[in-house]
MISEZA-896552 format. One record per residue: x, y, z of N, C-alpha, C in turn. Coordinates in nm, 4 decimals. Layout:
<nodes>
{node {X; Y; Z}; {X; Y; Z}; {X; Y; Z}}
...
</nodes>
This chain:
<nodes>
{node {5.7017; -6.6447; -2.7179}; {5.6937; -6.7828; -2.6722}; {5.7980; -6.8052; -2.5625}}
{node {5.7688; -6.8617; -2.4547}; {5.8536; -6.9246; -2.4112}; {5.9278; -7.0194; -2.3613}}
{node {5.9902; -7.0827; -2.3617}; {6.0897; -7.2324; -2.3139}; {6.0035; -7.3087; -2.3486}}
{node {5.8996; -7.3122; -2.2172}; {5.8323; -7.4521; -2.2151}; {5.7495; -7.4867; -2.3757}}
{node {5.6763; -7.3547; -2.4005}; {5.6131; -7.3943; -2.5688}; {5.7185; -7.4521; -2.6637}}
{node {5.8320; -7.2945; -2.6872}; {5.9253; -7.3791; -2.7752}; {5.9365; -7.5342; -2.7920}}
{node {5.9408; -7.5595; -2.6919}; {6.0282; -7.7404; -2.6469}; {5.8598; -7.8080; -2.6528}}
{node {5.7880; -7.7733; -2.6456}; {5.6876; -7.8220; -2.6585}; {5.6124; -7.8439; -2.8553}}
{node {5.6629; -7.7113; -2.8949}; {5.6370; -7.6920; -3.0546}; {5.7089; -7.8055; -3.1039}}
{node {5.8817; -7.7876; -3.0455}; {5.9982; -7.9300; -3.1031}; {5.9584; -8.0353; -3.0904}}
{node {5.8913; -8.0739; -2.9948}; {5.8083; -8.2116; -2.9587}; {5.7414; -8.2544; -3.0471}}
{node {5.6306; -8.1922; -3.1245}; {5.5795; -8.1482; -3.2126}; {5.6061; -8.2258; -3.3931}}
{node {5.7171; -8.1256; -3.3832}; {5.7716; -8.1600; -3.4999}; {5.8618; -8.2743; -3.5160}}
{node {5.9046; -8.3250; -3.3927}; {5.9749; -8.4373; -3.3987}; {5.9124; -8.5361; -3.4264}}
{node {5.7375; -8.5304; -3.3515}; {5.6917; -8.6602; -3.4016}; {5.6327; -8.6415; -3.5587}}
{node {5.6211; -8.5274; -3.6012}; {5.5792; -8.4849; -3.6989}; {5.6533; -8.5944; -3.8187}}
{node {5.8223; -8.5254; -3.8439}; {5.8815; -8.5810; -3.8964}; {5.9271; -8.7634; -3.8659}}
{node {5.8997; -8.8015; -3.7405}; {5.8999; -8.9434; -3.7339}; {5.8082; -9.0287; -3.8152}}
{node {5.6861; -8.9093; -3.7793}; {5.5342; -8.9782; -3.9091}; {5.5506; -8.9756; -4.0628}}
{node {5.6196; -8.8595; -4.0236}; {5.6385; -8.8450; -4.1911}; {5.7796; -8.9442; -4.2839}}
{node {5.8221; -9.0062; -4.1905}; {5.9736; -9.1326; -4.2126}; {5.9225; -9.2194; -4.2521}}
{node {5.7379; -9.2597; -4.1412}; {5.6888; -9.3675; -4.1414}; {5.6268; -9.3837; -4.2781}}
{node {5.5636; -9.2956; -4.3302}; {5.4331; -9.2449; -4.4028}; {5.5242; -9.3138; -4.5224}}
{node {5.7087; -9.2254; -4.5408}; {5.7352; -9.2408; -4.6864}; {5.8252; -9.4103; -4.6751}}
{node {5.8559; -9.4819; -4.5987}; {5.8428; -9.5951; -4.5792}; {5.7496; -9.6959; -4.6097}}
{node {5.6957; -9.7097; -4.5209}; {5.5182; -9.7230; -4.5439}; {5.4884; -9.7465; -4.6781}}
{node {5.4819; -9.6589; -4.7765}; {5.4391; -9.6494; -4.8917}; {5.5533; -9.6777; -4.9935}}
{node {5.6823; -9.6826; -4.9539}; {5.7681; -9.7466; -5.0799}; {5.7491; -9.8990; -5.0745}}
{node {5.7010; -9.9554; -4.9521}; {5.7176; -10.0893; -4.8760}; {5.5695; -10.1328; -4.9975}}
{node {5.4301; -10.0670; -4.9714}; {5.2998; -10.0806; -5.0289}; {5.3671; -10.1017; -5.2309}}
{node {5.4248; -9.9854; -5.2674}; {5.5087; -9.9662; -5.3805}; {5.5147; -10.1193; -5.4290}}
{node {5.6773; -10.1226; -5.3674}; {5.7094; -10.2537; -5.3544}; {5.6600; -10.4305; -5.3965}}
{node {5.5525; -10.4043; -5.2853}; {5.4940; -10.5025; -5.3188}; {5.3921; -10.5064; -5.4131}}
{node {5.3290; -10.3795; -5.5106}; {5.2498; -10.3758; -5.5915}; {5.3515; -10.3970; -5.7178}}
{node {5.4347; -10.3803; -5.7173}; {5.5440; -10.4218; -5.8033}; {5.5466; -10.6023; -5.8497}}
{node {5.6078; -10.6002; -5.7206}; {5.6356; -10.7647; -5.7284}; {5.5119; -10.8743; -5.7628}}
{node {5.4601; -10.8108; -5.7265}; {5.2805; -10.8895; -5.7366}; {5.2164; -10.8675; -5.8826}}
{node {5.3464; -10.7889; -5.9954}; {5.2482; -10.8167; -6.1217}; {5.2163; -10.6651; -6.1580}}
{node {5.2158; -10.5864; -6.0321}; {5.1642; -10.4364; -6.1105}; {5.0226; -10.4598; -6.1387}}
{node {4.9286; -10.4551; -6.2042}; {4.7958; -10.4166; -6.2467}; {4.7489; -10.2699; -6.2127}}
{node {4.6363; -10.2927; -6.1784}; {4.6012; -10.1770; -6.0651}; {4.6628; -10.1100; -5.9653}}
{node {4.6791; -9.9525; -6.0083}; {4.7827; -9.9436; -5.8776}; {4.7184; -9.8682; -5.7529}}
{node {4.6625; -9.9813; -5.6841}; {4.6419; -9.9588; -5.5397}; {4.6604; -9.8978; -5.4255}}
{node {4.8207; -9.8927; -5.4242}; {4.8874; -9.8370; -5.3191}; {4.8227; -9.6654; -5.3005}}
{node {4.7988; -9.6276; -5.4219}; {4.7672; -9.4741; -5.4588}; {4.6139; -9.4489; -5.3075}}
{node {4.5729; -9.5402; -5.2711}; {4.4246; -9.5190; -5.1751}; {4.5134; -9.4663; -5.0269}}
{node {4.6229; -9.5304; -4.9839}; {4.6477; -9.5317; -4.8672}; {4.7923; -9.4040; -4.9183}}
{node {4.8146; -9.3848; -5.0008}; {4.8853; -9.2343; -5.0247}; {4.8490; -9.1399; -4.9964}}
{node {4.7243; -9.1129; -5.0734}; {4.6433; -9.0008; -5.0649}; {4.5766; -8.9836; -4.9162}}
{node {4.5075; -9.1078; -4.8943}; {4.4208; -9.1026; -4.7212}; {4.5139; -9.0645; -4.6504}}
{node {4.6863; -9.1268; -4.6534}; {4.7454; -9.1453; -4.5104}; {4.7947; -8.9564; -4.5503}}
{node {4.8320; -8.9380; -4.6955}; {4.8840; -8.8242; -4.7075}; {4.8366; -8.6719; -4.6784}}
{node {4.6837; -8.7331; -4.6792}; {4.6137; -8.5683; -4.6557}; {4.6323; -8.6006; -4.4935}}
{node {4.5865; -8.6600; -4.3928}; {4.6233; -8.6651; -4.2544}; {4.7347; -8.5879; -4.2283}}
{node {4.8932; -8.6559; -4.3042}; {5.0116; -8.5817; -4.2899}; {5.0591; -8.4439; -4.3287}}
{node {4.9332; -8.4246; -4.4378}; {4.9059; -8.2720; -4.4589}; {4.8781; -8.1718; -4.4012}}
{node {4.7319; -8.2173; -4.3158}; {4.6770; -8.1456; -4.1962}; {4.7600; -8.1640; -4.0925}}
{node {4.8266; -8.2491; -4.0729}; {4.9824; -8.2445; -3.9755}; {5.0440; -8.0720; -3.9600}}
{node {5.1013; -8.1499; -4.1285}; {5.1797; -8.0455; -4.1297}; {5.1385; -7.8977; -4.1456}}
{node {5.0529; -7.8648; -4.1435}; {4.9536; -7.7353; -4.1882}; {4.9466; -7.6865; -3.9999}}
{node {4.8862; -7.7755; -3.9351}; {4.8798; -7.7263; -3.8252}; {4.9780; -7.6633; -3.7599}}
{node {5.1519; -7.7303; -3.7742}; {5.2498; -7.7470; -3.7415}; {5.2792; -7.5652; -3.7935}}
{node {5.2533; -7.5259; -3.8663}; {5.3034; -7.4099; -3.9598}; {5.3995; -7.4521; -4.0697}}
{node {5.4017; -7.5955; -4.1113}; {5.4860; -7.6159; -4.1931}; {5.4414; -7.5459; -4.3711}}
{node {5.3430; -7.5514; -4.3386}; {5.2682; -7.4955; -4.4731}; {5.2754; -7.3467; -4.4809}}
{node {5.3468; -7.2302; -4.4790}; {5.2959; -7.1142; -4.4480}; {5.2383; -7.0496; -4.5959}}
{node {5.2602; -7.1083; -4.7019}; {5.2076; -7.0265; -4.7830}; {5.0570; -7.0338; -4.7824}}
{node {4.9721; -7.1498; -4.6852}; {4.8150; -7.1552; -4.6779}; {4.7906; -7.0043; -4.6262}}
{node {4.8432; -7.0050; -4.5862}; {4.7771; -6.8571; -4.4715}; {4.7215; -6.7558; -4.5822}}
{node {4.8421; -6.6911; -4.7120}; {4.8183; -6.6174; -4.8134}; {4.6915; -6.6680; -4.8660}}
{node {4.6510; -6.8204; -4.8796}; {4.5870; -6.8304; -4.9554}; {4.4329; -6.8225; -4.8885}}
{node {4.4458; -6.8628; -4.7439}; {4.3244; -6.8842; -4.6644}; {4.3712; -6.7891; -4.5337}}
{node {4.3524; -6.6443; -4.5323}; {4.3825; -6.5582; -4.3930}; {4.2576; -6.5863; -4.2867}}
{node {4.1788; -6.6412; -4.2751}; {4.0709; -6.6489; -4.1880}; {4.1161; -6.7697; -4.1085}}
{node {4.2472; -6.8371; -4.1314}; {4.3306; -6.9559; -4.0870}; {4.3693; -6.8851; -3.8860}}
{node {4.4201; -6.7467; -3.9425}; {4.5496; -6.7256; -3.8559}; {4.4518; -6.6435; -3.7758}}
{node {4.5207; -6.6562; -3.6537}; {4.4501; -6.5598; -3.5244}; {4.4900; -6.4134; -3.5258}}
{node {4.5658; -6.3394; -3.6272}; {4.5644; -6.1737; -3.6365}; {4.4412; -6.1926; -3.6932}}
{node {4.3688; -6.2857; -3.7933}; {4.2233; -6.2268; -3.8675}; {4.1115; -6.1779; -3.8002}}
{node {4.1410; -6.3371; -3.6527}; {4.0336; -6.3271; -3.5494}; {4.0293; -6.1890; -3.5269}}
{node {4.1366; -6.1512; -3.4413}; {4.1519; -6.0367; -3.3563}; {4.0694; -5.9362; -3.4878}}
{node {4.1136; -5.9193; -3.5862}; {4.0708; -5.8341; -3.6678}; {3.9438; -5.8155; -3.7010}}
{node {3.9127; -5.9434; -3.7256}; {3.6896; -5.9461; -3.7792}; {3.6122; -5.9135; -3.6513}}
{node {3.7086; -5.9905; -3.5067}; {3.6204; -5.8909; -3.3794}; {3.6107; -5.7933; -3.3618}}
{node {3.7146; -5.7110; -3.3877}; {3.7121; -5.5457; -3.3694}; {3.6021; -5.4514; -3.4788}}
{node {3.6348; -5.5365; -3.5987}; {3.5225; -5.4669; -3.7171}; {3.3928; -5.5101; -3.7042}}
{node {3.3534; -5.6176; -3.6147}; {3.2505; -5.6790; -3.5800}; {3.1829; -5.5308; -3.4714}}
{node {3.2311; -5.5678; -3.3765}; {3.2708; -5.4695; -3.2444}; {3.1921; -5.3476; -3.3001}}
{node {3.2628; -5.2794; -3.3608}; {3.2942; -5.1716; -3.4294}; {3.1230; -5.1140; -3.5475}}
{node {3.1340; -5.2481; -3.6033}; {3.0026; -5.2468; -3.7394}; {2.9008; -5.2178; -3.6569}}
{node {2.8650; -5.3465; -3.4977}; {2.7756; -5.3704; -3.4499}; {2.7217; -5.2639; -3.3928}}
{node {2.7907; -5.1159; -3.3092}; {2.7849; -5.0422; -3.2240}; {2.7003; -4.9271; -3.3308}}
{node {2.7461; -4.9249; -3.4638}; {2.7168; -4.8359; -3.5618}; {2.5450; -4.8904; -3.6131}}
{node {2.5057; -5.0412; -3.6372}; {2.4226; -5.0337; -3.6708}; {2.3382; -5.0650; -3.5311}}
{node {2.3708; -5.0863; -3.4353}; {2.3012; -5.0684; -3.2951}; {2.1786; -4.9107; -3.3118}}
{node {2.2965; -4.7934; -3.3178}; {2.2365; -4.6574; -3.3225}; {2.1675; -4.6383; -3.4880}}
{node {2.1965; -4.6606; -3.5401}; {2.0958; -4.6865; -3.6943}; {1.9826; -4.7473; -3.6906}}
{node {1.9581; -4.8773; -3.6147}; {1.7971; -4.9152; -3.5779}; {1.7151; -4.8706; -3.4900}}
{node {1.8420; -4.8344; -3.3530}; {1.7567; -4.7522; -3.2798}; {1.6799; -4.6035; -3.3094}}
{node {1.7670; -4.5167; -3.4310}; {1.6671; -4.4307; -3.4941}; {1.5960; -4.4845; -3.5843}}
{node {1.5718; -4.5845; -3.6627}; {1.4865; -4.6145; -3.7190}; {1.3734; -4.6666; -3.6853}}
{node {1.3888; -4.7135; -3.5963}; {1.2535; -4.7462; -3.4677}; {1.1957; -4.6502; -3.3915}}
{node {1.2405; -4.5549; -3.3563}; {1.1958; -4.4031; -3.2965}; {1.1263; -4.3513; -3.4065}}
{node {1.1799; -4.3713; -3.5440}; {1.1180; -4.2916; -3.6466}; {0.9703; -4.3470; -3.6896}}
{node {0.9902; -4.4674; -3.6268}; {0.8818; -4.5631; -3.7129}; {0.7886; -4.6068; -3.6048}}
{node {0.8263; -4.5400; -3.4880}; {0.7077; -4.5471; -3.3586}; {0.6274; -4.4202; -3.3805}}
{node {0.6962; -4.3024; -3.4178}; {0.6521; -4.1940; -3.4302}; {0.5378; -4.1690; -3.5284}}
{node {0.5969; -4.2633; -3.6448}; {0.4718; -4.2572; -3.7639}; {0.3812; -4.3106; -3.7356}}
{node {0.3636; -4.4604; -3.6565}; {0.2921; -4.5172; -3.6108}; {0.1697; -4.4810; -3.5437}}
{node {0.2497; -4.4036; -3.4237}; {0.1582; -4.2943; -3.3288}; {0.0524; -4.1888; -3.4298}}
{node {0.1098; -4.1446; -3.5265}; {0.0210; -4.0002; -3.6319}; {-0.0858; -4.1206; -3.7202}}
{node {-0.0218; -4.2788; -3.7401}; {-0.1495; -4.2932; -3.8064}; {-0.2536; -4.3767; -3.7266}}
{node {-0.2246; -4.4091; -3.6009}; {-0.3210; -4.4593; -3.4966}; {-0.4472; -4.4260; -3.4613}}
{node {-0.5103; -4.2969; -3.4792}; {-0.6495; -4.2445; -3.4550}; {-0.6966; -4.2784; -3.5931}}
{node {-0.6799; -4.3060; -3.7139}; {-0.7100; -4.3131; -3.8916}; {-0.7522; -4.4459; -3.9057}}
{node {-0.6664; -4.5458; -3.8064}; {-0.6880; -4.6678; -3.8268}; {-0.8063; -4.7255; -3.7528}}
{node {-0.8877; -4.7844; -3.8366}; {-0.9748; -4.8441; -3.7739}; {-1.0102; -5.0054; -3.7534}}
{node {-1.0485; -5.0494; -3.6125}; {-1.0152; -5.2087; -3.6133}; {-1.1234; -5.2704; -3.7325}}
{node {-1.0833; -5.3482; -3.7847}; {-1.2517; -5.4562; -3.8462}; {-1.2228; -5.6025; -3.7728}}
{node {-1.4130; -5.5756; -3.7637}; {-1.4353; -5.7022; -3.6615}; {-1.4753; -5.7461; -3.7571}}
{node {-1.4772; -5.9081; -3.7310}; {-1.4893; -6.0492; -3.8339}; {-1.6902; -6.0212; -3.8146}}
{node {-1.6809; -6.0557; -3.9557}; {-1.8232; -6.1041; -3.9827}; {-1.8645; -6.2342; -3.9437}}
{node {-1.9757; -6.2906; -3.8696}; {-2.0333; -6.4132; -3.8239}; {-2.0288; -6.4735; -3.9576}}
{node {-2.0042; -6.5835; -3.9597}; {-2.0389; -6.7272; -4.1043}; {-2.1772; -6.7991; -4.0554}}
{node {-2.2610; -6.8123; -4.1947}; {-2.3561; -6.8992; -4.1414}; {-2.2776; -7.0149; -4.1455}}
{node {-2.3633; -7.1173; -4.0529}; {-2.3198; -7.2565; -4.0337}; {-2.4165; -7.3079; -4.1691}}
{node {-2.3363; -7.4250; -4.2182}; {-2.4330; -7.4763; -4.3066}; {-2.3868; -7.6455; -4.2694}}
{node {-2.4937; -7.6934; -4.3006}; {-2.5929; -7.8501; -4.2801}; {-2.5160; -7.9182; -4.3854}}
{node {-2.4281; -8.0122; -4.3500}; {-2.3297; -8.0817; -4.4748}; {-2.3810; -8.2288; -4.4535}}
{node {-2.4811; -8.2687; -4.3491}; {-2.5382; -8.4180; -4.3134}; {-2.5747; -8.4472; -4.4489}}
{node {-2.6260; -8.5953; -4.5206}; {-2.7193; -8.5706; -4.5965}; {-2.8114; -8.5797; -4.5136}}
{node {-2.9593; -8.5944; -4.5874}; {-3.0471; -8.6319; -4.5236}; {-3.1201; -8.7524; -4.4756}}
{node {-3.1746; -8.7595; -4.3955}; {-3.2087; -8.9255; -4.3223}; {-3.3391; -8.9561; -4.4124}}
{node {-3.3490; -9.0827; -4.4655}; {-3.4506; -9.1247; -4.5092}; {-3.5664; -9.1832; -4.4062}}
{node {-3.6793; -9.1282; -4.4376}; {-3.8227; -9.1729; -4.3494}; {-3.8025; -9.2767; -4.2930}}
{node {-3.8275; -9.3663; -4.1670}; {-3.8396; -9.4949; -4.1455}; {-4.0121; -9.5493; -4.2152}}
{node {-3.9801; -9.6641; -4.2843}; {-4.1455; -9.6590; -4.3192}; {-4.2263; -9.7712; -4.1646}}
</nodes>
């Protein structure tokens, strides 16, 4: 990395953690007033969870999370690099595997081509589904 990213990553995390001042503010303030108001239902819990998974995916993006990676490796860009190369790699192998299997299977094709014989469709009679017209008298 250099300079400019670094200072650019810090940028980053500064507002990161400013959100995250706001977030636990925010919600002692929501707290607070579910308190004073009697308690019942506790409400505040909707805008915890909503505002909290946002600040999650924050922080996940940020790399603040690193133990996701262990848990989800298809996260991090060594995987990319990795599933392209075995991709790369698989594709080139079964490339030459169909292409003999198609040579093999043109070949059989060709030995049973004189054996095969076309069938042509049989004519249908037409049949008369009118009823019939009654006499004029």
């Amino acid at each position: 990395m250099n300079e400019h990213q670094v200072r650019e990553h810090v940028r980053k995390l500064r507002r990161f953690y400013s959100d995250a001042l706001i977030y636990g503010v925010v919600n002692l303030g929501l707290i607070l007033i579910w308190a004073i108001s009697g308690g019942g239902y506790f409400w505040p819990i909707w805008v915890i969870i909503g505002w909290g998974i946002g600040l999650g995916i924050h922080a996940f993006s940020l790399g603040l999370i690193p133990q996701m990676n262990a848990m989800v490796p298809f996260m991090t860009a060594e995987w990319e690099d990795q599933e392209v190369k075995r991709l790369m790699q698989s594709g080139s192998k079964n490339k030459d595997r169909e292409e003999k299997k198609e040579a093999s299977h043109m070949s059989e094709k060709a030995k049973e081509a004189p054996a095969a014989k076309k069938k042509v469709p049989t004519p249908q009679k037409k049949i008369d589904t009118k009823t019939p017209k009654e006499p004029k008298a």
